[in-house]
N, C-alpha and C positions, 0 to 999 in steps of 0.2 A: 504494500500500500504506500503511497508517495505521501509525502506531508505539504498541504498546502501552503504558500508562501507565505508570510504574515507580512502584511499593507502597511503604510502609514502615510497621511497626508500632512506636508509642514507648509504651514503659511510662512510667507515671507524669506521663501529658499535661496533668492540670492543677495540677501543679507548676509552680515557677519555673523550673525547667531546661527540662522534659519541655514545658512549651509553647512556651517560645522553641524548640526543640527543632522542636516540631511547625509551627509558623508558619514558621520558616527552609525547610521541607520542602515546605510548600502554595506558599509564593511562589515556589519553585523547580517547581512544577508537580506535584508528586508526587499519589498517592495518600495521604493519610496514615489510619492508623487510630490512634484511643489508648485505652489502654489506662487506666481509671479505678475507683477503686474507688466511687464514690458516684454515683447517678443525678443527686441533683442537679447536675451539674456539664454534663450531657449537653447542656443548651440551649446554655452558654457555646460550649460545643466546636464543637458543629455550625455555630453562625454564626460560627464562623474557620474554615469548609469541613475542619472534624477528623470523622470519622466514630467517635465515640464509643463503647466495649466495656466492659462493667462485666465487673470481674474482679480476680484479686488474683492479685501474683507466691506462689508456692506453693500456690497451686491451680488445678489448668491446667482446671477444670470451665467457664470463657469460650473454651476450643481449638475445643470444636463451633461455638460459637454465632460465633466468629469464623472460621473456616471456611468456614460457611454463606454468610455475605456477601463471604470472600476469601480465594482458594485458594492462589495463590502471594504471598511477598513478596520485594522485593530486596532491602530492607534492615530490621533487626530493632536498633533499639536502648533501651537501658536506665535509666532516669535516675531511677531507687528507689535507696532505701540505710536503713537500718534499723542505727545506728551502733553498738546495743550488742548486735547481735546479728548483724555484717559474715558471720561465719563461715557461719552456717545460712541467711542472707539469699544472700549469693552463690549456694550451691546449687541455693536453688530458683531463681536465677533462670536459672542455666548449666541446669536440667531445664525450665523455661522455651521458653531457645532453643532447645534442641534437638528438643523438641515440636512446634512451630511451624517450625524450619526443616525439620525431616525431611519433617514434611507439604508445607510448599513444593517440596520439592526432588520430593517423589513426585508432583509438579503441574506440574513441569516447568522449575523454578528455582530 
């Protein structure tokens, strides 16, 4: 029986956090997806085996299009911060997780 791969989506993957973030995750074997907002960034990502999702915390309009390519995840985390704006930035991103994990969980995780 093969064991399936265990996911994780990191918002803000080409950040200084958010890629360390995501290279700690690929050498540990995972699935990673990141979450970025600018295309150009997408070459980087992929040749550190990240599978690259343009999109932005507060607008969950990248939930299809990530979806499409991964249905469940096991770990979901965060590494945006928007300092003069912590209060409305949090929000979106707790409406975020919960977009994303509800669909995971309705996928079977």
């Amino acid at each position: 029986m093969s064991q399936q791969s265990q996911t994780v989506l990191v918002t803000g993957a080409n950040g200084y956090i958010g890629n360390a973030v995501c290279r700690a995750f690929v050498q540990a074997g995972w699935v990673v997806y990141g979450l970025v907002r600018k295309l150009d960034t997408f070459s980087d990502l992929a040749a550190e085996e990240i599978i690259p999702i343009q999109g932005s915390i507060g607008d969950n309009a990248f939930v299809p299009v990530l979806l499409a390519q991964q249905k469940t995840f096991n770990v979901i985390v965060s590494t945006t911060e928007i300092l003069g704006k912590f209060e409305s930035h949090f929000q979106d991103i707790v409406s975020m997780l919960l977009v994303v994990s509800e669909k995971s969980n309705e996928a079977g995780v």
